[in-house]
BADREN-993870 format. One record per residue (C-alpha): y, z, x; residue in one letter. Coordinates in pm, whole numbers, plus 50000, padded with zeros to 5 digits. Each point is the difference from the previous one (the first is absolute). Layout:
N
[node [Y, Z, X], "A"]
...
% end
This chain:
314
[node [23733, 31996, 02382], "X"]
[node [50101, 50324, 50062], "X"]
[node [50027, 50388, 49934], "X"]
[node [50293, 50113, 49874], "X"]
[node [50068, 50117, 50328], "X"]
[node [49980, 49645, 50134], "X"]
[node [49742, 50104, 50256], "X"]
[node [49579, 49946, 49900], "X"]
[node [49837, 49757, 49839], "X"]
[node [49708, 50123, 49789], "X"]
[node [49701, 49848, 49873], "X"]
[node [50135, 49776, 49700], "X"]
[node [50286, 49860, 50292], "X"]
[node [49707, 49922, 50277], "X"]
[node [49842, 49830, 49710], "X"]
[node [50223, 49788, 49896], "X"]
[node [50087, 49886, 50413], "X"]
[node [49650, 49920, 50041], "X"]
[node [49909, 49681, 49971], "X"]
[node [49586, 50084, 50007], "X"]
[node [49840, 50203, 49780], "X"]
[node [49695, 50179, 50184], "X"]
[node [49722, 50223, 49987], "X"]
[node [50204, 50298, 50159], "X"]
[node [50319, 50051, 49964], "X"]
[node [50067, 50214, 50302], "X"]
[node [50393, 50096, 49980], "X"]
[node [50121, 50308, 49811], "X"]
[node [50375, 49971, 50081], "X"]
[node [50188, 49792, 50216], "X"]
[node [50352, 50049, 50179], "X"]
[node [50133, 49646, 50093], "X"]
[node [50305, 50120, 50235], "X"]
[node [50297, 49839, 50047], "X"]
[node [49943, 49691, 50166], "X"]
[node [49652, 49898, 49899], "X"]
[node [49844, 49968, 50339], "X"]
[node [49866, 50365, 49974], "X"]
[node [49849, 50125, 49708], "X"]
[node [49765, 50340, 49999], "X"]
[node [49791, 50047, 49681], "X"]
[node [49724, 50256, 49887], "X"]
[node [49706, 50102, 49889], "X"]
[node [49800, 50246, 49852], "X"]
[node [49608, 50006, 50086], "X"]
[node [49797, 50193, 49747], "X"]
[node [49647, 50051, 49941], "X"]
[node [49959, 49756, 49725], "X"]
[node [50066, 49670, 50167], "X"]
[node [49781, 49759, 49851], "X"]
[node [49897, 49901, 50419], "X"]
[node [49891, 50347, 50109], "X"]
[node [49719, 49933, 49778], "X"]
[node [49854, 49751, 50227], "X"]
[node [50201, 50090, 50311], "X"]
[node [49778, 50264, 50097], "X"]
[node [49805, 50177, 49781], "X"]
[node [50022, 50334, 50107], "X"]
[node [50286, 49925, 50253], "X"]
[node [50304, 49855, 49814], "X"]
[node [50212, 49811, 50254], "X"]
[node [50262, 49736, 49889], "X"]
[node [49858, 49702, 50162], "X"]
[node [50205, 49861, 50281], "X"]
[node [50017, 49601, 49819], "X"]
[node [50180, 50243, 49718], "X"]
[node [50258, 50125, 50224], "X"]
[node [50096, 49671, 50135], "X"]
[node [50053, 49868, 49588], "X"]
[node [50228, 50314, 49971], "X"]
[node [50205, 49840, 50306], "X"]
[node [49983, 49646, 49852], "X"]
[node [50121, 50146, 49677], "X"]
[node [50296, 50216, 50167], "X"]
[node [50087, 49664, 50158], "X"]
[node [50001, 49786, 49731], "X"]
[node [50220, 50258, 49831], "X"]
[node [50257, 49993, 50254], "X"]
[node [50009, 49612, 50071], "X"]
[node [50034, 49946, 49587], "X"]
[node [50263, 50254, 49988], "X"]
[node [50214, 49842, 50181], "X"]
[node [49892, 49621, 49977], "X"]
[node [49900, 50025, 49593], "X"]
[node [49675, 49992, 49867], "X"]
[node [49968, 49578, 49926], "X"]
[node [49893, 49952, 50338], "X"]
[node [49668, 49906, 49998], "X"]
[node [49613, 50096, 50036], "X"]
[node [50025, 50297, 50253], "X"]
[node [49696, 49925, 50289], "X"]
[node [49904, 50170, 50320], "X"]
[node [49958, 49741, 50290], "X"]
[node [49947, 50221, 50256], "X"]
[node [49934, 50390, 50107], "X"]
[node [50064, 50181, 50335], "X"]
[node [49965, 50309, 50155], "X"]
[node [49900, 50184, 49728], "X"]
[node [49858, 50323, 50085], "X"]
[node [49831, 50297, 49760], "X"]
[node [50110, 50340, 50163], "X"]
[node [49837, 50244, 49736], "X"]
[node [49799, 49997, 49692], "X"]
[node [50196, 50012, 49704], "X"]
[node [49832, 50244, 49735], "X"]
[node [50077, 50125, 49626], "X"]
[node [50272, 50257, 49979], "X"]
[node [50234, 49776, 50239], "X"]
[node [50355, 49872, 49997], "X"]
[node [50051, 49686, 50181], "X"]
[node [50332, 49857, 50100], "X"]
[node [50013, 49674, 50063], "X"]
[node [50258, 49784, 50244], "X"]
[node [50097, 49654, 50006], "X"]
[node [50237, 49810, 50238], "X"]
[node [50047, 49660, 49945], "X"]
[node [50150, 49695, 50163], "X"]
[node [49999, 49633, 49892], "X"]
[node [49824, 49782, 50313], "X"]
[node [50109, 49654, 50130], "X"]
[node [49766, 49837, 49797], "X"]
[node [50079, 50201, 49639], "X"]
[node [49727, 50195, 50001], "X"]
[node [50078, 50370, 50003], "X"]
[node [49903, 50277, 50256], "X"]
[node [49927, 50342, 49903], "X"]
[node [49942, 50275, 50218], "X"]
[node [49830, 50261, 49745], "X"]
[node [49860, 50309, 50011], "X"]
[node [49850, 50346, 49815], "X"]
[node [50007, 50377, 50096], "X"]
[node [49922, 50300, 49784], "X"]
[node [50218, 50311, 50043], "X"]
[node [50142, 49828, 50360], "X"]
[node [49635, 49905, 50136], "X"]
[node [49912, 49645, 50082], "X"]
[node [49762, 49879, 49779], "X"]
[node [50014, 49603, 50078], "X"]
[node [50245, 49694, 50072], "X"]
[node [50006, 49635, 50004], "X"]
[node [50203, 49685, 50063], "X"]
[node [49961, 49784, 49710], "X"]
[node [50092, 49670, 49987], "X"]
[node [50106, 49850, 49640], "X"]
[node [50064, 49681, 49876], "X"]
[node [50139, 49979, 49642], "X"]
[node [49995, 49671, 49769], "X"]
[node [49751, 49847, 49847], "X"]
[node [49778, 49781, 50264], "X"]
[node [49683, 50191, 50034], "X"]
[node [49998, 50112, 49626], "X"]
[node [50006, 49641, 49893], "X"]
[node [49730, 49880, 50256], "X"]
[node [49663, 49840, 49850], "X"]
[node [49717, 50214, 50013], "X"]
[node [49742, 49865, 50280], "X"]
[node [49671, 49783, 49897], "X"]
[node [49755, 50271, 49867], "X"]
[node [49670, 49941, 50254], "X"]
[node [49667, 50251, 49977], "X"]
[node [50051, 50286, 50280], "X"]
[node [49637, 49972, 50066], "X"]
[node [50106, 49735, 50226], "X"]
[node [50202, 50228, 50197], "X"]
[node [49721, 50221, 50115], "X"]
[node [49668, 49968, 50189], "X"]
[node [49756, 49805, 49808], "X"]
[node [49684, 50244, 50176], "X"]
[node [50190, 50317, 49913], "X"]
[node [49961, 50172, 49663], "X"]
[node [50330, 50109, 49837], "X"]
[node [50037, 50347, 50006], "X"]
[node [50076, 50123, 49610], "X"]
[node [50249, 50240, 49858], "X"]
[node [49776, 50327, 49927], "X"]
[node [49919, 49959, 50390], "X"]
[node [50337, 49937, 50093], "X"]
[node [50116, 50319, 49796], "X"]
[node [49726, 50189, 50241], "X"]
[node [50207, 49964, 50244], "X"]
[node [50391, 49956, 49904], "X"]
[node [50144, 50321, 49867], "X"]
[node [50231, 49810, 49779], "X"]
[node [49906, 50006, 49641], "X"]
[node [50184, 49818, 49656], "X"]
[node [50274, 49947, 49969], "X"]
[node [50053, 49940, 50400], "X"]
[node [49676, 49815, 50065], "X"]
[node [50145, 49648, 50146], "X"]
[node [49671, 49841, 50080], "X"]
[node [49752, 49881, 49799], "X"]
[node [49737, 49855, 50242], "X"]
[node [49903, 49940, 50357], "X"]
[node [49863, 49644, 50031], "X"]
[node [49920, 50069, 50417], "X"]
[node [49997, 50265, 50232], "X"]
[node [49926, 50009, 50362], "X"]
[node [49999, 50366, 50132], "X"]
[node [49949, 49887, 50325], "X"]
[node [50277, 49753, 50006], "X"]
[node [50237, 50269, 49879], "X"]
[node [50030, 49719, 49691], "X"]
[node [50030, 49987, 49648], "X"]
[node [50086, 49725, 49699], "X"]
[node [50074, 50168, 49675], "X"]
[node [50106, 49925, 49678], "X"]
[node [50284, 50088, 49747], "X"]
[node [49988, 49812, 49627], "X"]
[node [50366, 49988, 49852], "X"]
[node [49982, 50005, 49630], "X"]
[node [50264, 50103, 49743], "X"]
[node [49802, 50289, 49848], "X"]
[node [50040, 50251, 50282], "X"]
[node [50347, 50151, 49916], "X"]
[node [50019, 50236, 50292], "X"]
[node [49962, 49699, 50274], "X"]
[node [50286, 49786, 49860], "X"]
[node [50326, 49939, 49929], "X"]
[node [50250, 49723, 49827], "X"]
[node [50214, 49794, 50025], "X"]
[node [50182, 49789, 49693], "X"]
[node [49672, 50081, 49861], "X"]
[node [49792, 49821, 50261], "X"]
[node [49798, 50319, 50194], "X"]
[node [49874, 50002, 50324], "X"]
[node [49857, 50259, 50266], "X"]
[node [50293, 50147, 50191], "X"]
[node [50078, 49914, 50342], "X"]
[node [49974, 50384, 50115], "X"]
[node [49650, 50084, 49836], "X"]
[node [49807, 49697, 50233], "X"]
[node [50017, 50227, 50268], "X"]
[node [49770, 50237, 49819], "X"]
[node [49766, 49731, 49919], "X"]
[node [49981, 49940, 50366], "X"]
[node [49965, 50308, 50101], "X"]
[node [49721, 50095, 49769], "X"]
[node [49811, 49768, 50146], "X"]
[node [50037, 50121, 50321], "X"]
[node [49910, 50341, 49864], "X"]
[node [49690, 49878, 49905], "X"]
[node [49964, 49903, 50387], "X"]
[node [50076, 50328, 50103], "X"]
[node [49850, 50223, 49821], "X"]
[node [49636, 49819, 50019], "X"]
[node [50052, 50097, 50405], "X"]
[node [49842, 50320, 50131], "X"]
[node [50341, 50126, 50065], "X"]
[node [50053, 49963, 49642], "X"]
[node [49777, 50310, 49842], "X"]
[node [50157, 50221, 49851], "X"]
[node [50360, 49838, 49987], "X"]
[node [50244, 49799, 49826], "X"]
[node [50196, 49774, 50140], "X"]
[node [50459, 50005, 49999], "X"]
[node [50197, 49712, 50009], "X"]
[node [50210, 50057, 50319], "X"]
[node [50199, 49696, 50040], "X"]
[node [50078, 49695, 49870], "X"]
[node [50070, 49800, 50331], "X"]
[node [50138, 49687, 49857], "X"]
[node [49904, 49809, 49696], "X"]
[node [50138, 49661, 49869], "X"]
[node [49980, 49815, 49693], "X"]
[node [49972, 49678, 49898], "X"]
[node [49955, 50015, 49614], "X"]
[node [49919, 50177, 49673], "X"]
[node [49681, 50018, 49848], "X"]
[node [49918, 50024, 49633], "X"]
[node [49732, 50086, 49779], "X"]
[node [49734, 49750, 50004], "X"]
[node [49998, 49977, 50376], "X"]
[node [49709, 50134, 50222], "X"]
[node [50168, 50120, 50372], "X"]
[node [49763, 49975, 50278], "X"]
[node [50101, 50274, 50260], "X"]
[node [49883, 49949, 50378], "X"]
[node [49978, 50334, 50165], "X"]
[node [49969, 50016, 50352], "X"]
[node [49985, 50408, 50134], "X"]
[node [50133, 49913, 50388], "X"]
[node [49958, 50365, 50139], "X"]
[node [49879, 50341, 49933], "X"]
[node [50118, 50268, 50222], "X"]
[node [49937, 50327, 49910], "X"]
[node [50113, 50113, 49678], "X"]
[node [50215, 49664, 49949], "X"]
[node [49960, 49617, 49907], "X"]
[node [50189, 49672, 49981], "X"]
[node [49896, 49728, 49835], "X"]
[node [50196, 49616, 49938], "X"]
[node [49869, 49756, 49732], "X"]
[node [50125, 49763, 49714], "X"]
[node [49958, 49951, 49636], "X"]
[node [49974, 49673, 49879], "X"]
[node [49934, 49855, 49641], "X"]
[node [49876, 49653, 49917], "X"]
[node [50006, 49953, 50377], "X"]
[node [50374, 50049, 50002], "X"]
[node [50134, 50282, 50203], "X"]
[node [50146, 50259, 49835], "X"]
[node [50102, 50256, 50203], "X"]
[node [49899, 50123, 50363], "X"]
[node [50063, 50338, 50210], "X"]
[node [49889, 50290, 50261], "X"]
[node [49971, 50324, 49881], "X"]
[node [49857, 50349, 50129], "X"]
[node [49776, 50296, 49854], "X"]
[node [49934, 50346, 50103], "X"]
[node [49655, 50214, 49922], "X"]
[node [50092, 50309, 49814], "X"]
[node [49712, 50280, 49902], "X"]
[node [49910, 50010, 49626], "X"]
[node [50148, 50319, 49852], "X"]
% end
């Protein structure tokens, strides 16, 4: 699956080794190496990506969520190189460290690094990260397991998220929430805050899964679901929302800094409402951290701690 020079895989070969088809494909070319447990890929960023649409208007960045599937994709690569591609339904259980140095803009070359080791328990460890022209752009420690458990898990009791906010407070609709989110289709990852208290620094949102929104999903054996690396940004949109209704939020956006640690429990698939609990902890300055957990049908999904920055609107 190689050139004739026995050295890149290109776009038909990363294909055909990935076992998910998604909404990005985020690999251009991939050097496996020698021994499998370091692979370095690339990737062109041009001006046309369907996510700079959304991701800002105005002020294309590659969102940070995107990044991290680039690493989970260089991974994958690397582990089905050498292990074969019949292992099973590749799933993120957990994410560490993981750190956005610089905004990654059109016109940019990213190369991407993977080191990987298998753990005790099978799982696999990867130590991943991006820089453009020898700049750190961002890193993680993902944490993959690879057969077919949480792909074959039954999808949670469907329940009304009504219940999951506060019966005196209106829900806060989607024109208002695009007031204040600068995130626009096809990035939006909300679609409705059913309680917020700005006082109590907390917020319960909403994200509906449904098999008609192409750019949120990807599949598996034909079965889609929302990717492990895009509930961050469903997470921290909601925080965003936080943020940016604050007086130290005029006139800015808000960057995803960090990505303290996240685990996951299980996929979710269309038909499924999430419920994310957002709960902003501190706000010093020009940064924030916030922890919270998505849940759907009242079964926890995923859960994690992650940090923004304010940045002035260009």
């Amino acid at each position: 699956m190689r050139d004739d020079d026995g050295s890149v895989l290109r776009t038909a070969d990363i294909r055909r080794l990935l076992p998910t088809s998604g909404p990005y494909l985020l690999l251009d070319s991939v050097d496996p190496g020698e021994s499998g447990h370091t692979v370095r890929g690339y990737k062109n960023i041009a001006a046309g990506e369907a996510f700079f649409a959304g991701h800002f208007p105005g002020q294309p960045v590659m969102p940070g969520v995107l990044q991290v599937e680039a690493m989970f994709q260089l991974a994958q690569i690397g582990i089905f190189h050498r292990h074969g591609a019949a292992m099973g339904f590749p799933f993120i259980t957990q994410l560490r460290k993981t750190k956005f140095r610089r905004p990654i803009t059109p016109g940019d070359r990213l190369t991407i690094t993977a080191d990987i080791d298998t753990a005790d328990d099978g799982t696999f460890r990867c130590r991943a990260a991006i820089s453009v022209d020898g700049e750190a752009a961002s890193e993680a420690d993902i944490r993959i397991q690879i057969d077919d458990t949480h792909i074959n898990q039954p999808a949670p009791q469907l329940t009304s998220t009504q219940m999951a906010g506060n019966g005196d407070a209106e829900p806060i609709a989607f024109d208002q929430i695009l007031g204040r989110i600068p995130h626009r289709y096809p990035f939006v990852m909300i679609d409705r805050i059913l309680c917020y208290q700005r006082d109590d620094s907390r917020l319960t949102a909403m994200k509906n899964v449904t098999a008609n929104e192409a750019y949120a999903l990807a599949a598996y054996r034909d079965q889609p679901y929302l990717p492990q690396s895009l509930q961050p940004e469903i997470f921290a949109q909601a925080g965003c929302f936080h943020l940016l209704s604050l007086p130290e939020g005029n006139g800015k956006n808000i960057f995803f800094m960090s990505i303290d640690e996240a685990t996951f429990h299980r996929i979710a698939i269309p038909g499924e409402q999430l419920v994310i609990s957002s709960h902003t902890t501190a706000v010093r300055g020009r940064f924030g951290k916030a922890f919270g957990k998505i849940h759907s049908g009242g079964v926890l999904v995923s859960e994690m701690v992650i940090k923004f920055a304010y940045v002035d609107k260009t």
